[in-house]
N, C-alpha and C positions, 0 to 999 in steps of 0.2 A: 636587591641581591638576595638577602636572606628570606625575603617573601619567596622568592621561586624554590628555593631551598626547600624550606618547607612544608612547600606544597607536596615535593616528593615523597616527605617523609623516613622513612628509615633509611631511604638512599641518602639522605645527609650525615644523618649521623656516623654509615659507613666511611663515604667519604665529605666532609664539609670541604674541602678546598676545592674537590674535582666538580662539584654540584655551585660552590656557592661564588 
């Protein structure tokens, strides 16, 4: 789950629930 996360990068940390 958190691998794909990520991979996106700052789009996690924007959202981590909606990414991860």
């Amino acid at each position: 789950m958190f691998s794909n996360c990520l991979i996106r990068g700052r789009t996690f940390t924007i959202n981590p629930m909606r990414y991860g």
